[in-house]
N, C-alpha and C positions, 0 to 999 in steps of 0.2 A: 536545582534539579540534581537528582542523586545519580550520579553514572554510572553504579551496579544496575539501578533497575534499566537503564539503557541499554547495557551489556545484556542483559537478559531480554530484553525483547528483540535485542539484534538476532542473537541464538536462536530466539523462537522463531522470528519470520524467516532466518538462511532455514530453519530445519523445516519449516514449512515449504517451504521452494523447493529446496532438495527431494520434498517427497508430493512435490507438486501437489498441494494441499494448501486451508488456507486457515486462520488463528480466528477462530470467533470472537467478537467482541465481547462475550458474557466471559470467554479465559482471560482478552485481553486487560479487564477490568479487574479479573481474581487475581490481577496480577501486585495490585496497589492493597495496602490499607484500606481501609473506607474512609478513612478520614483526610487521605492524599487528594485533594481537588480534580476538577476535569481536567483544569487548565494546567497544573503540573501534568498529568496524564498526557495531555497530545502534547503537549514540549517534549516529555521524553520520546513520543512515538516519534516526532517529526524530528529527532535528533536520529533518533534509530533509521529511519529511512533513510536519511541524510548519509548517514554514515556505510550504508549498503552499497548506495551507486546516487550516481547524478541524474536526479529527478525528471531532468530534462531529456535525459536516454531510459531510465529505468525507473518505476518506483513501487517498492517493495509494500508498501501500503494498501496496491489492494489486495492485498494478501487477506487483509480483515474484511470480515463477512459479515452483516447482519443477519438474521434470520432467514432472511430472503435471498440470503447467496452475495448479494451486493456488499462493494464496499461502503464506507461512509462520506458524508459529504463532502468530508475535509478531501479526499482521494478526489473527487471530482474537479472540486476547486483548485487543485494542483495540475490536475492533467489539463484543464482547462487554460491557467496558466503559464506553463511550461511549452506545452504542446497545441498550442492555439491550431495550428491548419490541419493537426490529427484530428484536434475535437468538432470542428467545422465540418470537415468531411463527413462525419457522424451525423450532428447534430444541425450543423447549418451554421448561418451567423450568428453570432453572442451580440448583445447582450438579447435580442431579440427570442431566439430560440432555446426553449429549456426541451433538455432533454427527457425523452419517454424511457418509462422501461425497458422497453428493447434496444432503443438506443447506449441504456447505460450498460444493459447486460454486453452489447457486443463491445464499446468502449472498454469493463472489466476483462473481459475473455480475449479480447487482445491484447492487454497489459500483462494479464495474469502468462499468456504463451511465453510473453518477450521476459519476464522476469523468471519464471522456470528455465528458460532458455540462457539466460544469465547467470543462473545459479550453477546449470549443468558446465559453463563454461569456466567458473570460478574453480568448480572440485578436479577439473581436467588439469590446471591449472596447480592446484593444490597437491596431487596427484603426481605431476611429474617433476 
């Protein structure tokens, strides 16, 4: 995995938070070759998130949006395992209960507060 392009989506997603905003996956894909694979692609993402904050408190991932506002699956399956008694509150028991729409929407929209609110806290930081 090439650590520039790491470096650059780390940028992308702080300037995304920073402006509480979030990276479409149609940029985050302009971001590669075409010929760079999927599976290099979310290696570098899930380096980049990694390297923003700990998954288990923050994760800058769902920053990416599909069409539809939502993150992608890979973001579910983290919050899910990271944050097991957050995502049950939501969604109920696993393995049993998949989450609805509404339910993912409000699982992103409180991720996406807590990492705006992280990032605001980094520049304060950076700042003084």
């Amino acid at each position: 995995m090439d650590a520039t392009i790491t470096e650059r989506i780390i940028r992308v997603l702080a300037r995304a938070a920073a402006n509480e905003g979030m990276l479409p996956y149609v940029r985050f894909h302009a971001m590669f070759e075409r010929t760079v694979p999927l599976t290099e692609r979310y290696r570098a993402l899930e380096a980049a998130v990694r390297s923003l904050g700990d998954v288990a408190s923050v994760d800058y991932g769902v920053l990416l949006a599909c069409d539809n506002g939502l993150p992608g699956i890979e973001f579910f399956q983290r919050f899910r395992k990271y944050r097991a008694a957050e995502y049950a509150a939501v969604v109920g028991a696993w393995p049993v209960s998949q989450p609805t729409m509404k339910q993912k929407r409000a699982i992103a929209s409180m991720e996406r507060a807590r990492v705006y609110e992280h990032a605001r806290e980094r520049a304060e930081k950076a700042c003084a």
